[in-house]
N, CA, C and O atoms as a GROMACS GRO file, in nm:
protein
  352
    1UNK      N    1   0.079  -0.120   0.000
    1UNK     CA    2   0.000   0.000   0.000
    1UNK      C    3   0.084   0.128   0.000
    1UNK      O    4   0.047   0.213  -0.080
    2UNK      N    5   0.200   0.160   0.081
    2UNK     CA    6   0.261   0.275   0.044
    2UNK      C    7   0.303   0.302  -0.071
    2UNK      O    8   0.310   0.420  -0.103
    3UNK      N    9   0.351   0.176  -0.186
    3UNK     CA   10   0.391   0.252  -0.334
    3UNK      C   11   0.246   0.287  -0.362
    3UNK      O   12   0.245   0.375  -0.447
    4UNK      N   13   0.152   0.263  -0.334
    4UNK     CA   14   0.039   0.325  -0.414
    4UNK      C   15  -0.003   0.471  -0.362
    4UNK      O   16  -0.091   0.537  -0.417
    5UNK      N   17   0.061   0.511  -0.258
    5UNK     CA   18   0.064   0.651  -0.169
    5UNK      C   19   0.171   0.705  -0.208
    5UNK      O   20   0.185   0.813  -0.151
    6UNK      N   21   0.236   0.688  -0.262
    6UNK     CA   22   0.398   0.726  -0.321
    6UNK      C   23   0.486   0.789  -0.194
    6UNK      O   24   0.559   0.888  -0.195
    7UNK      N   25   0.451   0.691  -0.079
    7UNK     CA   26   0.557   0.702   0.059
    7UNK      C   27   0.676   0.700   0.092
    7UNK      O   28   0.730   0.595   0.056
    8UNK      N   29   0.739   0.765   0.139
    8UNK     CA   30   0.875   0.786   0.160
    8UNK      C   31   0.944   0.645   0.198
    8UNK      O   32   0.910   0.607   0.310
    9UNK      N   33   1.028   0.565   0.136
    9UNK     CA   34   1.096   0.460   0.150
    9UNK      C   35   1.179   0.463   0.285
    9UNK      O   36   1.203   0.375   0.367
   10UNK      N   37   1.213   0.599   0.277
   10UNK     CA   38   1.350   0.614   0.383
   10UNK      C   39   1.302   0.744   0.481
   10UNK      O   40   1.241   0.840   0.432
   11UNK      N   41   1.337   0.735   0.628
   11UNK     CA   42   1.241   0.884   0.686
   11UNK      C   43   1.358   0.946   0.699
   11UNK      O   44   1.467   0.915   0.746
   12UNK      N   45   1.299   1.069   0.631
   12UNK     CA   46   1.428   1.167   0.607
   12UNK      C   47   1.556   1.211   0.754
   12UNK      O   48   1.675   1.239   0.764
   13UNK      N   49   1.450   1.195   0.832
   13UNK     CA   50   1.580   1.191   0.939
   13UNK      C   51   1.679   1.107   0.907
   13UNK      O   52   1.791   1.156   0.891
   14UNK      N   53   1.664   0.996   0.895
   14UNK     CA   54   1.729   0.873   0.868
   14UNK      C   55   1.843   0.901   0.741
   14UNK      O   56   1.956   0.854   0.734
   15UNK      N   57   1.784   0.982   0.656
   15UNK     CA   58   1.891   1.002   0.553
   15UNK      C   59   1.974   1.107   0.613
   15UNK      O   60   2.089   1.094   0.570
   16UNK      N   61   1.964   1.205   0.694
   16UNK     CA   62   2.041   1.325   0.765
   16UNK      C   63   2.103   1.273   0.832
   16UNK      O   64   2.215   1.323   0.840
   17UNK      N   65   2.084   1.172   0.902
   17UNK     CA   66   2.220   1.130   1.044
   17UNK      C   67   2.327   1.032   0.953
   17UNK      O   68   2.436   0.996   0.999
   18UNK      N   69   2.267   0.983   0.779
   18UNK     CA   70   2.350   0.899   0.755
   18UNK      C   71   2.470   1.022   0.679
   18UNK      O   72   2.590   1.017   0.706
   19UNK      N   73   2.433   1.087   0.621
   19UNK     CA   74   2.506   1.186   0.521
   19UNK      C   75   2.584   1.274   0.597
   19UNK      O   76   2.675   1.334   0.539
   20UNK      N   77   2.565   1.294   0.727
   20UNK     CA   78   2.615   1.387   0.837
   20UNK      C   79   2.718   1.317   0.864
   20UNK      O   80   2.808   1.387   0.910
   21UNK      N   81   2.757   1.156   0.851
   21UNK     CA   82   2.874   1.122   0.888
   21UNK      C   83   2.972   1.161   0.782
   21UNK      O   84   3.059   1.074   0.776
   22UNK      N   85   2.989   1.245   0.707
   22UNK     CA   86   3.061   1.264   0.623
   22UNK      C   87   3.134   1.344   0.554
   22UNK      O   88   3.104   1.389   0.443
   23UNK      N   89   3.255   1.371   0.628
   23UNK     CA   90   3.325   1.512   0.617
   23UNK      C   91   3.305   1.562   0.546
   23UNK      O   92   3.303   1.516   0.433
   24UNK      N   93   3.271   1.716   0.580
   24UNK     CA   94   3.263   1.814   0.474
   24UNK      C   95   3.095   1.836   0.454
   24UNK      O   96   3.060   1.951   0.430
   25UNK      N   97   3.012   1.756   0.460
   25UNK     CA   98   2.891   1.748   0.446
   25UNK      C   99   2.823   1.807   0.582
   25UNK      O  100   2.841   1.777   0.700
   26UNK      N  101   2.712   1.931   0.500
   26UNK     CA  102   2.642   1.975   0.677
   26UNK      C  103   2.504   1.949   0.645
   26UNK      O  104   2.438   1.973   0.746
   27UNK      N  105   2.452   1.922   0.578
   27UNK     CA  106   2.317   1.852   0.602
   27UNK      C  107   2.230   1.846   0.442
   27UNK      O  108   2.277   1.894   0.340
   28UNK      N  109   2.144   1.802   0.448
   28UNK     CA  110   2.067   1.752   0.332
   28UNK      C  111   1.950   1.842   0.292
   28UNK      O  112   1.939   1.933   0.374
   29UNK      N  113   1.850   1.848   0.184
   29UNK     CA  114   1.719   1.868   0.221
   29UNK      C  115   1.684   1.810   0.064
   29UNK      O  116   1.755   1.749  -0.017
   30UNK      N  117   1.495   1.872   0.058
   30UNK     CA  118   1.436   1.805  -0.011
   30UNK      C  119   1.448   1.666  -0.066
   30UNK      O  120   1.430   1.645  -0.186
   31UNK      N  121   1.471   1.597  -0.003
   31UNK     CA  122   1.479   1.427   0.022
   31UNK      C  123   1.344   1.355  -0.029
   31UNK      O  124   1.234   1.337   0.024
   32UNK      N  125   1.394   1.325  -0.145
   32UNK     CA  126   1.231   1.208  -0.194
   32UNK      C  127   1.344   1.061  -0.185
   32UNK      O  128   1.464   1.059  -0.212
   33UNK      N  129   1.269   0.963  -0.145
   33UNK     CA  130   1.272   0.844  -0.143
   33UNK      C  131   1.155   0.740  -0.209
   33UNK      O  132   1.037   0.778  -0.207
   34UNK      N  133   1.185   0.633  -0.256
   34UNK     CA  134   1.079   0.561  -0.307
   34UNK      C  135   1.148   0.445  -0.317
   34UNK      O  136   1.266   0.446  -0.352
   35UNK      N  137   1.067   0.304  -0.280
   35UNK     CA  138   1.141   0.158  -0.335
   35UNK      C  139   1.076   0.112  -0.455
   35UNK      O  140   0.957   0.134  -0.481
   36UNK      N  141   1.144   0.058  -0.516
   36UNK     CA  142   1.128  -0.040  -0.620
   36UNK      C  143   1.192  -0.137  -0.627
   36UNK      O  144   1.313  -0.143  -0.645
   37UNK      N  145   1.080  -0.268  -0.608
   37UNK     CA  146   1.147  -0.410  -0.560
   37UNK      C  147   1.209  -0.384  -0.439
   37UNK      O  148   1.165  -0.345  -0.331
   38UNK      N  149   1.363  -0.425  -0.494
   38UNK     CA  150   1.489  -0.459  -0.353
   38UNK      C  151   1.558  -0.285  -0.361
   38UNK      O  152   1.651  -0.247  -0.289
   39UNK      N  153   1.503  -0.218  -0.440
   39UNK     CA  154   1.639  -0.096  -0.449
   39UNK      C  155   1.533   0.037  -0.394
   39UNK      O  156   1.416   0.060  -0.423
   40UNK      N  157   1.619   0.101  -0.314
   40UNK     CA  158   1.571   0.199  -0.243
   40UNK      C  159   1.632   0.343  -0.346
   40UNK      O  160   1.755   0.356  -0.346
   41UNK      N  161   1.549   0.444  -0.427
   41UNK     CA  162   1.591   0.539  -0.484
   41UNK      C  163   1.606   0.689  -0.359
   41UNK      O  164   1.541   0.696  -0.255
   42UNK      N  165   1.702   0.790  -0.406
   42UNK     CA  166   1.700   0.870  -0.331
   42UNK      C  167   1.721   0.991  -0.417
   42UNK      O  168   1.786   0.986  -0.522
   43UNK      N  169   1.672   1.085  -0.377
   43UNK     CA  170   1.710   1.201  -0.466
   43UNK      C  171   1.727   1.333  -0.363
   43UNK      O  172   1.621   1.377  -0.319
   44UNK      N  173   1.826   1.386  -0.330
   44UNK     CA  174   1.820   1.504  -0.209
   44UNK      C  175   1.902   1.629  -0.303
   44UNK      O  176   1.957   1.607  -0.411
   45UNK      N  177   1.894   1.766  -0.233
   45UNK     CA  178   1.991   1.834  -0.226
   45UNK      C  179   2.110   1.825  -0.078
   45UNK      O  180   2.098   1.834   0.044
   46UNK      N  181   2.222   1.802  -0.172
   46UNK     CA  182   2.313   1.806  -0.002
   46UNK      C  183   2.417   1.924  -0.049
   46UNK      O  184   2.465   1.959  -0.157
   47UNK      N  185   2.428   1.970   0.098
   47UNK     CA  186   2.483   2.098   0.147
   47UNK      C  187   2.609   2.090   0.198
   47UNK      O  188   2.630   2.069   0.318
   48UNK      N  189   2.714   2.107   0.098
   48UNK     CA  190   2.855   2.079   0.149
   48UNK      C  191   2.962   2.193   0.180
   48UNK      O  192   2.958   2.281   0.093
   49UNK      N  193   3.056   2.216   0.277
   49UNK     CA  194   3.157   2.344   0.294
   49UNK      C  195   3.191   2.343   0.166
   49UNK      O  196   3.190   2.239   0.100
   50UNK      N  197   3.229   2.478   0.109
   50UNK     CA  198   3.263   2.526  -0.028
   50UNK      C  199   3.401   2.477  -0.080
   50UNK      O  200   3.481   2.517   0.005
   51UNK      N  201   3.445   2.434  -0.144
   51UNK     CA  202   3.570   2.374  -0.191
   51UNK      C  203   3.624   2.351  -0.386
   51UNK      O  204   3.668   2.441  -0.458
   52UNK      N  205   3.609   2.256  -0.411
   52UNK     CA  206   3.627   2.231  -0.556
   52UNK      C  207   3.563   2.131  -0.571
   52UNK      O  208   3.518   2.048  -0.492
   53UNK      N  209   3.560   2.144  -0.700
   53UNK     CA  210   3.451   2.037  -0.787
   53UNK      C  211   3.511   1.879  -0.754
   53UNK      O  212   3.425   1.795  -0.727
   54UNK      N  213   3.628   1.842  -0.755
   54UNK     CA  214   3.691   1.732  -0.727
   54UNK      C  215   3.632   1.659  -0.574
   54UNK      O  216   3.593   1.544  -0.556
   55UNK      N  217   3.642   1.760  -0.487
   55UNK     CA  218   3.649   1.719  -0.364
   55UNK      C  219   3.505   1.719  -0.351
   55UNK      O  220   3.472   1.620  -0.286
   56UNK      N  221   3.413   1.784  -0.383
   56UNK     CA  222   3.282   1.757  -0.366
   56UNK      C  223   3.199   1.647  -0.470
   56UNK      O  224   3.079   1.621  -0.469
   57UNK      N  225   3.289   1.601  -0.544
   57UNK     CA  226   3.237   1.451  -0.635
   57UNK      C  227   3.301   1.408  -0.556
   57UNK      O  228   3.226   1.314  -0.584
   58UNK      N  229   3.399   1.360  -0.444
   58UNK     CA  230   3.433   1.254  -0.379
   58UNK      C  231   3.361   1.270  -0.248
   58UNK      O  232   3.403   1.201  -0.155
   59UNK      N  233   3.259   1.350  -0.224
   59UNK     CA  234   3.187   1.364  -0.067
   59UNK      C  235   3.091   1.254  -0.160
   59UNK      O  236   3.090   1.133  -0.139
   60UNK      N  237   2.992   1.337  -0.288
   60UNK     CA  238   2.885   1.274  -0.288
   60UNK      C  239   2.907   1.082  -0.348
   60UNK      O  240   2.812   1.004  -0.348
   61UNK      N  241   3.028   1.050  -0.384
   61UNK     CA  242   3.061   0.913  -0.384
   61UNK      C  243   3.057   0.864  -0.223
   61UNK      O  244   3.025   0.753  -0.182
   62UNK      N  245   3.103   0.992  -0.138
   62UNK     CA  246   3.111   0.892  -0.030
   62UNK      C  247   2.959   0.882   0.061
   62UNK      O  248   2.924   0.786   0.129
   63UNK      N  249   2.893   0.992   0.043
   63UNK     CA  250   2.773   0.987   0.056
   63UNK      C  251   2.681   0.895  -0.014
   63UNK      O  252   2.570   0.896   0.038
   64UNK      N  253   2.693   0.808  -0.126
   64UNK     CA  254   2.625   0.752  -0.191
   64UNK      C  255   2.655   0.585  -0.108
   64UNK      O  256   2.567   0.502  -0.083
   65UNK      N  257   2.819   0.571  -0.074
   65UNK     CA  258   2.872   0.467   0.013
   65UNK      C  259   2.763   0.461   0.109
   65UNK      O  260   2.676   0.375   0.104
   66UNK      N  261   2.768   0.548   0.191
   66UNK     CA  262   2.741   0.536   0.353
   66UNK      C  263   2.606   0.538   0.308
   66UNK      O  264   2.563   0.436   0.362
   67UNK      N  265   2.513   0.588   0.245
   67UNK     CA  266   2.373   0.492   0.163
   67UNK      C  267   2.384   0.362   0.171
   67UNK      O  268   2.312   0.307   0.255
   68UNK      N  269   2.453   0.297   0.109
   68UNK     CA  270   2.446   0.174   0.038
   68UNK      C  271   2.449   0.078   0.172
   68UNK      O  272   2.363  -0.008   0.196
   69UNK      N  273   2.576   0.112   0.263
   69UNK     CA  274   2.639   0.050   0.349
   69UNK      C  275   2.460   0.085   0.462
   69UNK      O  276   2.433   0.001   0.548
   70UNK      N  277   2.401   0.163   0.451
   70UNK     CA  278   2.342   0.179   0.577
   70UNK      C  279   2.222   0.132   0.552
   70UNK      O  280   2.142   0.114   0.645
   71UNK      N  281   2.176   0.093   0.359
   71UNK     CA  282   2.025   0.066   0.386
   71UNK      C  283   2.016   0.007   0.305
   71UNK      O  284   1.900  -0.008   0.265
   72UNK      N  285   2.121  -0.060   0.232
   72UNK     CA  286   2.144  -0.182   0.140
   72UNK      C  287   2.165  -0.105  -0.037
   72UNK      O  288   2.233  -0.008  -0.071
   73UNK      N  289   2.085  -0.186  -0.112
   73UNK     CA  290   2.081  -0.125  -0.247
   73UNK      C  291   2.013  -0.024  -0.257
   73UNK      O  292   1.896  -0.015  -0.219
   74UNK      N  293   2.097   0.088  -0.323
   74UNK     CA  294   2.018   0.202  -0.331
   74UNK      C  295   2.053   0.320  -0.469
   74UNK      O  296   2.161   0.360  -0.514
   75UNK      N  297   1.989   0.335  -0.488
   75UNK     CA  298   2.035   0.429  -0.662
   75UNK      C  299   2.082   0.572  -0.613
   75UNK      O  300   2.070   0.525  -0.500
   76UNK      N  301   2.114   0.670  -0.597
   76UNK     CA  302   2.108   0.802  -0.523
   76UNK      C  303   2.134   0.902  -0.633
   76UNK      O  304   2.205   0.864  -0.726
   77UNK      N  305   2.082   1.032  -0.635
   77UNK     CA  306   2.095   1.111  -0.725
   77UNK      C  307   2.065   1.264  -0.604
   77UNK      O  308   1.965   1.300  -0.542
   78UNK      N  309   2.219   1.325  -0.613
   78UNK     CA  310   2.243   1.412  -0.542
   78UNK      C  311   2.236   1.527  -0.630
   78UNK      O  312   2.262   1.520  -0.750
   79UNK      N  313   2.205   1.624  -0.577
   79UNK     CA  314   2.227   1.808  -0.636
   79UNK      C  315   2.322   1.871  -0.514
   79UNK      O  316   2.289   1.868  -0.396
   80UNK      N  317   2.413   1.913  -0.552
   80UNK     CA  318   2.516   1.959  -0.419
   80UNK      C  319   2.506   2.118  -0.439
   80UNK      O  320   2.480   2.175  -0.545
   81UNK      N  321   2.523   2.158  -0.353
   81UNK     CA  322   2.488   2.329  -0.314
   81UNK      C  323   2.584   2.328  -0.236
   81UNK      O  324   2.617   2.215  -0.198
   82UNK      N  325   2.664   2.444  -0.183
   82UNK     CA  326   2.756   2.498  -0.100
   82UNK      C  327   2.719   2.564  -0.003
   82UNK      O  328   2.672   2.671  -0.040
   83UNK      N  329   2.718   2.550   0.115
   83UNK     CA  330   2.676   2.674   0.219
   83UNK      C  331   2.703   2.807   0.167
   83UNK      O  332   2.615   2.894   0.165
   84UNK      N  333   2.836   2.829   0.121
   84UNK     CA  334   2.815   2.980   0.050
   84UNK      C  335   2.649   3.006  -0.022
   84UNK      O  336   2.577   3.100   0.011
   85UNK      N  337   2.617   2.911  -0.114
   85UNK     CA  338   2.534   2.949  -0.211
   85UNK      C  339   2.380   2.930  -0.131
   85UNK      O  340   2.271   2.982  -0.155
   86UNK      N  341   2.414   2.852  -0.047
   86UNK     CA  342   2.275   2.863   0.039
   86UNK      C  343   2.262   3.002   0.140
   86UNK      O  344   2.159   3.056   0.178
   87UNK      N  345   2.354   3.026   0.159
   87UNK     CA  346   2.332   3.180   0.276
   87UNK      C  347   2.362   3.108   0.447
   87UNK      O  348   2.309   3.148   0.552
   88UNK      N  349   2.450   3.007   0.433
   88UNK     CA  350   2.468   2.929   0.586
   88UNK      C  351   2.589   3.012   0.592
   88UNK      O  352   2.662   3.007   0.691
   0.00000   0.00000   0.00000
């Protein structure tokens, strides 16, 4: 019954305490989740200290890890923003 409610797979807290373990990363938002079958999809904006393009494709690889590792198979599709660009 929840895919037919189009319910959150994952409760977004749950995705914030996992992505928070992860240097450089200060928190997430707009978080949709949904399962299909065995694979849990995720789609957030995450909010990382300002740096270079290099180092922030290796947060959201490692953010996509500490997904995988924390809630099994999971597809993830991040939008990264900078605290600069957010006004933090």
């Amino acid at each position: 019954m929840p895919q037919l409610v189009d319910a959150s797979a994952v409760d977004d807290a749950q995705v914030q305490d996992i992505v928070r373990t992860v240097p450089g990363v200060q928190s997430a938002h707009a978080i949709r989740s949904r399962r299909v079958g065995r694979v849990i999809y995720i789609e957030m904006h995450l909010i990382v200290e300002p740096t270079d393009t290099q180092t922030d494709h290796a947060r959201t690889e490692a953010v996509e890890a500490a997904l995988e590792a924390a809630l099994g198979s999971t597809r993830t599709t991040i939008h990264v923003e900078t605290s600069r660009d957010c006004g933090l």
